[in-house]
C-alpha positions in Angstrom: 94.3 86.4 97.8 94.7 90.0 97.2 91.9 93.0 97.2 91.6 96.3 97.1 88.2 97.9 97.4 88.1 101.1 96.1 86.1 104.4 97.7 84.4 102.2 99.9 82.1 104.2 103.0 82.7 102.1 106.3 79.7 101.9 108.2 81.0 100.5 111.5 80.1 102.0 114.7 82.8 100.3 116.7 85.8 101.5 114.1 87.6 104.7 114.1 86.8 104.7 110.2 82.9 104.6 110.8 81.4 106.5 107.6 84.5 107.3 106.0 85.2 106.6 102.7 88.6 104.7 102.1 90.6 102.2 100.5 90.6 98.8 101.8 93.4 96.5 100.9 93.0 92.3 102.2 95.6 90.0 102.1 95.5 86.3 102.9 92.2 87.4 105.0 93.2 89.8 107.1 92.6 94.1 106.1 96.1 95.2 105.6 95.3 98.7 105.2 93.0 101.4 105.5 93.8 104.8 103.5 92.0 107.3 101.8 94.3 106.1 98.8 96.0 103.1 98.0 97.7 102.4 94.8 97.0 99.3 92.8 99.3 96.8 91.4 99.2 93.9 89.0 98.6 91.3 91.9 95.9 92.7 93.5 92.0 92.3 92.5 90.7 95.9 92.6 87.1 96.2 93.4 85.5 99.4 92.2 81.7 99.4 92.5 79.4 102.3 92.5 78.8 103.6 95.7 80.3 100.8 97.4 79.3 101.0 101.4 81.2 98.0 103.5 80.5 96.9 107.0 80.8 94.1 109.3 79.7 90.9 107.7 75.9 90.5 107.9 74.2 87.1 110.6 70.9 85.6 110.1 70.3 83.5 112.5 66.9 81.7 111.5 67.9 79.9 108.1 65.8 76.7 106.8 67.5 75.0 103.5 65.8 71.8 103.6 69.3 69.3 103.2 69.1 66.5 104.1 66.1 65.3 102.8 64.1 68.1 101.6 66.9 69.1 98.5 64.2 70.0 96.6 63.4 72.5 98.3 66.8 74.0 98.5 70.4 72.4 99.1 73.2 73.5 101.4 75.4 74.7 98.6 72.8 76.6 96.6 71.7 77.7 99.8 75.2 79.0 101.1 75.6 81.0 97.3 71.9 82.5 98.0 73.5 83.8 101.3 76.5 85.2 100.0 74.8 87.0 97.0 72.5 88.5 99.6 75.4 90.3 101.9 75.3 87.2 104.5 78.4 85.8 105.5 77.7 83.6 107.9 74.2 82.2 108.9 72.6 79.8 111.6 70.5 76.5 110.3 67.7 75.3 112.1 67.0 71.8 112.7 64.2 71.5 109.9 64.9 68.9 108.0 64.6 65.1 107.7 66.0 63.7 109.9 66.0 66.0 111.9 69.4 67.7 113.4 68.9 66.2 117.0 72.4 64.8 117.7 76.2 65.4 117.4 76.4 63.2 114.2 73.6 65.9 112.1 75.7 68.3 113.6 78.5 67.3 111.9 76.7 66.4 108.6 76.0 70.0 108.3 79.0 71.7 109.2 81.0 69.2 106.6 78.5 70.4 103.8 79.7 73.8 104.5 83.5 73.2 104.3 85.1 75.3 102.4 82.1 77.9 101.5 82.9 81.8 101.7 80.4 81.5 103.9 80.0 80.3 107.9 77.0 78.2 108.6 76.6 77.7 112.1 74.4 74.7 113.1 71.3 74.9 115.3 70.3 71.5 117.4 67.0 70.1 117.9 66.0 71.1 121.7 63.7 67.5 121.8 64.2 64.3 119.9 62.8 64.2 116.2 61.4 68.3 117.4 58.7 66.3 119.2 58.8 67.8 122.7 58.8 65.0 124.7 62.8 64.3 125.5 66.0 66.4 125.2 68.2 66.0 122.6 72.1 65.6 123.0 72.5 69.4 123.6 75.9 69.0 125.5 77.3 66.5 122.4 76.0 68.7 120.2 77.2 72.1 121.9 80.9 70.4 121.3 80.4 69.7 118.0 79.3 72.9 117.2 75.8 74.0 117.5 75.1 77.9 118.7 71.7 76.7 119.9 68.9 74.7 120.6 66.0 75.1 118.8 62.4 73.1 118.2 61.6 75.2 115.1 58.6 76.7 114.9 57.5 73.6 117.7 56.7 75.8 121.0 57.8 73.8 123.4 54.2 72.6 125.6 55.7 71.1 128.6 56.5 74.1 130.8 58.8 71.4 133.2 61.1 70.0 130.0 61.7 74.0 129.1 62.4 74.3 133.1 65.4 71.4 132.9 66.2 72.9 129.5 67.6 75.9 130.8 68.8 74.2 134.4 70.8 72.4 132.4 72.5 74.4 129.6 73.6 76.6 132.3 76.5 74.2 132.9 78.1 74.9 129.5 76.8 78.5 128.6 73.9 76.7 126.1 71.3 79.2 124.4 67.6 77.7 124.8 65.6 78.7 121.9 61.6 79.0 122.6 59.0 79.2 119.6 55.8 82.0 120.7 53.2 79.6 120.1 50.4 78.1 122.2 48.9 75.9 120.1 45.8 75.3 122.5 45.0 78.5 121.5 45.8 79.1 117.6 44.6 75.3 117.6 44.0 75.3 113.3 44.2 79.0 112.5 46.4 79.9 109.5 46.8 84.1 109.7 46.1 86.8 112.6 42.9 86.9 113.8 41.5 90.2 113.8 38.9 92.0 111.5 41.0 90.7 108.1 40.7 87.4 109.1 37.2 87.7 109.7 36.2 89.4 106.6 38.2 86.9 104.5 36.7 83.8 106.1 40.5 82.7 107.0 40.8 81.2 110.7 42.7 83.1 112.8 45.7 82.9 115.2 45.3 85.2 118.4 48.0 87.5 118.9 47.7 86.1 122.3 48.8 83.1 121.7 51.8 84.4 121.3 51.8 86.4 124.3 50.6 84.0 126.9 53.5 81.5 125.3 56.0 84.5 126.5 55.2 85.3 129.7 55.0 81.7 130.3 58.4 81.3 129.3 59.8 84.7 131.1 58.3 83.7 134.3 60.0 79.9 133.7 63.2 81.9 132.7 63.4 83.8 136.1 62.6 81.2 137.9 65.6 78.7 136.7 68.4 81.8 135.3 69.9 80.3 131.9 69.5 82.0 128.6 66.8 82.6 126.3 66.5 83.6 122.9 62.7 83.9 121.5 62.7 84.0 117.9 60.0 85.8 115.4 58.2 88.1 117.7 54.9 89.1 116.0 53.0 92.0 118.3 52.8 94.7 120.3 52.6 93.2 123.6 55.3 91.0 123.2 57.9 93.5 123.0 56.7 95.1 125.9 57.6 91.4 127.7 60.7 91.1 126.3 61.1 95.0 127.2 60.0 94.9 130.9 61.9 91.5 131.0 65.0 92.9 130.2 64.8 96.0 132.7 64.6 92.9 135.7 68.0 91.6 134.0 67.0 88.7 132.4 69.4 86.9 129.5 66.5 86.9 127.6 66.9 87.9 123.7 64.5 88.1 120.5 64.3 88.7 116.7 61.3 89.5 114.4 61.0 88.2 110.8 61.9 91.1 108.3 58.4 90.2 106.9 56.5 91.0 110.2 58.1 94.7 109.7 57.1 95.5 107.2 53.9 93.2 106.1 50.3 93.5 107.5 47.5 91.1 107.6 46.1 93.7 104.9 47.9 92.1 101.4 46.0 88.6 102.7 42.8 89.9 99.9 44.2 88.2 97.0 44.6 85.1 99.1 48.5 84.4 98.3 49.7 81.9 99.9 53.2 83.4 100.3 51.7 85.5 102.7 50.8 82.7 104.6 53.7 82.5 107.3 54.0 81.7 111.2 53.7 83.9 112.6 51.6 85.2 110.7 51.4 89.1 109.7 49.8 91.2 112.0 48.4 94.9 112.4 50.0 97.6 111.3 50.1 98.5 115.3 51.9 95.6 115.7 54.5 95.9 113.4 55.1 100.1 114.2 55.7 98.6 117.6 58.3 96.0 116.1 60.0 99.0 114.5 60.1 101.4 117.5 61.5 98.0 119.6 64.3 97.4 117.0 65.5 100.9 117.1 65.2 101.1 121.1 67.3 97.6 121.2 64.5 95.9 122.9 64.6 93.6 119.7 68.3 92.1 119.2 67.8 91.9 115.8 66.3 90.7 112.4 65.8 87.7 110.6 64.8 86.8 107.0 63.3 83.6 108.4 64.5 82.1 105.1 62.2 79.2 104.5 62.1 77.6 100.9 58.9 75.3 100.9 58.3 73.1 97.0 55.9 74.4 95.0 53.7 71.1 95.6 52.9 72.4 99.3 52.8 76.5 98.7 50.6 76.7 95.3 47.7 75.3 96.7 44.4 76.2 98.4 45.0 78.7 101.6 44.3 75.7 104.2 46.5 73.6 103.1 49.4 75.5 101.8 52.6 75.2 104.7 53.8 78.5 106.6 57.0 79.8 105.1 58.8 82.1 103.0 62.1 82.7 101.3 63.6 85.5 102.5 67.8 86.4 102.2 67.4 88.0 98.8 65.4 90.8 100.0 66.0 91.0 103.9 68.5 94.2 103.1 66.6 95.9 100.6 63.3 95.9 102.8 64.8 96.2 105.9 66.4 99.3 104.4 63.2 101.2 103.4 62.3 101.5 107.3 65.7 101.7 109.6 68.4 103.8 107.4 72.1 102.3 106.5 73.5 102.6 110.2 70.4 100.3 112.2 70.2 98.2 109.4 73.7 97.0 109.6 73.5 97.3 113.5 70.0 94.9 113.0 71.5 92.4 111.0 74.3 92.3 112.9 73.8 92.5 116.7 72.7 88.9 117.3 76.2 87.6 116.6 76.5 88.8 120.6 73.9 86.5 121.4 74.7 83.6 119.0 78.7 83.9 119.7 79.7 84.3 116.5 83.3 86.0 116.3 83.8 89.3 115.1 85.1 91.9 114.3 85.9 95.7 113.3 87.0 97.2 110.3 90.4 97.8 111.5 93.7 97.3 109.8 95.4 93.8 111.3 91.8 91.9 111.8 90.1 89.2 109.8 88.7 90.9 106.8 84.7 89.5 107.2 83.2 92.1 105.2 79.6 92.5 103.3 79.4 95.0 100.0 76.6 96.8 99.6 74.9 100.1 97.7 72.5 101.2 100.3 70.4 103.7 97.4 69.6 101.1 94.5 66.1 101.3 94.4 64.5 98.2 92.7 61.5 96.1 92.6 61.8 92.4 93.9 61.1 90.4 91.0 61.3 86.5 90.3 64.3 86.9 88.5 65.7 87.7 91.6 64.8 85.1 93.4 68.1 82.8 93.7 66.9 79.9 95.8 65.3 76.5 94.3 62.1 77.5 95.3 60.1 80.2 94.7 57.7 81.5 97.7 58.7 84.8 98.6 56.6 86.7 100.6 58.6 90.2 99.2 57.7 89.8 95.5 56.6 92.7 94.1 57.5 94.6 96.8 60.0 98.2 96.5 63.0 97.5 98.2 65.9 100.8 98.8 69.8 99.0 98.8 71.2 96.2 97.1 73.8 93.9 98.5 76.9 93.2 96.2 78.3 90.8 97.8 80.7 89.4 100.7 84.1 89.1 101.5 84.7 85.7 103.9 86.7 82.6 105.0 89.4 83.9 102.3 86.6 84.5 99.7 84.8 87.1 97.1 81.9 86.4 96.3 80.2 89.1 93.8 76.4 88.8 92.8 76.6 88.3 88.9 
């Protein structure tokens, strides 16, 4: 395969080319050239898009597509498609499904599901049998047949000793411990964040400090045994201060926030939608210019859509009994966008490859060509036509999003939104 993208701005902090506009040529998956002209020939697929921006391909690495046993919800293959059309080109899958991805054999189910597919999904293990918090999985079988990490999803992990031998053990072959923010003792049945909203609206609430005491919990545990820890969807304030004043002691310790607790508050909960209803849950609008200011000053690793595709059966229903969750690839970009700029939005969606181990590389002539197209200055509004996954809860409908993703180049593949 042959391509030559035309006029394209490189936005690629670790290449010589960063924000230049050039020509890219990629043959049999590698860039072959970077010029400020190339000229086309009849065997080459030129790709001329309006102002086409290019960077490093884009990570997520908290993806939910419901295969095997939830299809309905969303399968691997329409999943993979929703990816690519949204700039991703490689994402990580947690173990939320049924069964449950808690041994070397799921492991391999997924990664044989994705064969072939422009795009690179990286497993995630179960960190306990069945996600149920009571034994550890096969972490080191799994590790070798592929998974990036090992992950409860959104299960904190209540036995302080099992998280202790979790990360006594993965030390032996470089394993990534993944710990949900979540005390349930204390959130015990709430549904959003407790604070004045909640109490206005009659909605029981979770504390932000259930997700704090969860953290420094964890931390302490974390310096204690050494290891590596990755806590995924931060929600408030004081967490990124942990995480912050963890970091200055030198701890492995690594996090993410949900693009929807960046940009959400616990304010749009007045119409009671239950695509708003999400764990965690939106928070102040303290909380989330915190989230912001940690992103920019790296204390965050980097964003998530938390893509999580729940049937319509469990999400249009009354608030208490709807599920958590929201769909969230199609817009990650354009929101992200609106609040970070072109150069720390690439840099946000893809930093956490570093802490995931997912190869890459620059935009260099001679290296793999893993690229995601873009137009970071389409303005648009996110409606349900653009919703491309099977189901429907999105908690950025409606909402004014600034970029639009084109599309990816991967694994040997285009893949250009329609």
């Amino acid at each position: 395969m042959k391509i030559l993208l035309k006029s394209a701005t490189i936005v690629d902090a670790s290449s010589k080319h960063h924000l230049k506009k050039r020509d890219v040529l990629i043959e049999n998956s590698k860039i072959s050239k970077i010029a400020a002209t190339i000229p086309s020939s009849e065997k080459v697929k030129e790709i001329s898009l309006k102002n086409l921006h290019i960077s490093q391909g884009w990570f997520d690495s908290s993806v939910s597509f419901g295969e095997p046993g939830f299809e309905e919800r969303e399968t691997i293959e329409n999943g993979l498609k929703t990816a690519a059309y949204s700039g991703f080109t490689s994402v990580a899958v947690n173990a939320n499904s049924f069964p449950i991805t808690d041994s070397k054999g799921h492991i391999k189910f997924l990664k044989s599901k994705a064969e072939g597919n422009a795009v690179s999904l990286y497993p995630i293990g179960a960190l306990t049998v069945g996600s149920k918090g009571t034994d550890l999985a096969e972490l080191y079988d799994m590790r070798n047949e592929g998974a990036v990490s090992f992950y409860d999803y959104k299960n904190p992990i209540a036995n302080a000793n099992l998280l202790k031998i979790a990360l006594q053990y993965t030390q032996n072959f470089d394993g990534l411990v993944q710990s949900f923010p979540f005390e349930k003792s204390v959130a015990r049945n709430g549904m959003v964040n407790e604070e004045v909203n909640s109490t206005r609206l009659g909605l029981k609430g979770i504390p932000a400090l259930s997700e704090e005491l969860q953290i420094i919990r964890d931390l302490y545990i974390l310096e204690y045994t050494g290891g590596k820890l990755h806590i995924p969807t931060i929600s408030t304030k004081k967490s990124v201060e942990l995480i912050r004043d963890a970091k200055k002691k030198g701890l492995k310790a690594t996090c993410s926030v949900a693009i929807f607790n960046l940009i959400l508050t616990d304010d749009v909960l007045e119409e009671f939608d239950t695509n708003y209803k999400l764990l965690p849950p939106l928070r102040t609008k303290e909380d989330t210019k915190a989230l912001l200011k940690g992103l920019k000053d790296g204390t965050i690793d980097g964003i998530t859509s938390d893509h999580n595709p729940i049937d319509v059966e469990h999400k249009k229903t009354e608030f208490d009994h709807a599920h958590f969750g929201s769909i969230g690839l199609e817009g990650c970009f354009g929101a992200l966008n609106m609040v970070l700029g072109i150069e720390q939005s690439v840099n946000a969606l893809t930093s956490l490859k570093k802490t995931f181990k997912i190869p890459s590389e620059k935009i260099e002539e001679g290296n793999r060509a893993e690229l995601t197209l873009f137009n970071p200055d389409e303005t648009w509004k996110f409606a349900e036509k653009d919703i491309l996954s099977t189901s429907k809860n999105a908690a950025l409908l409606g909402s004014k999003l600034k970029g639009k993703p084109y599309g990816i180049v991967s694994n040997n593949q285009l893949v250009l939104n329609k």
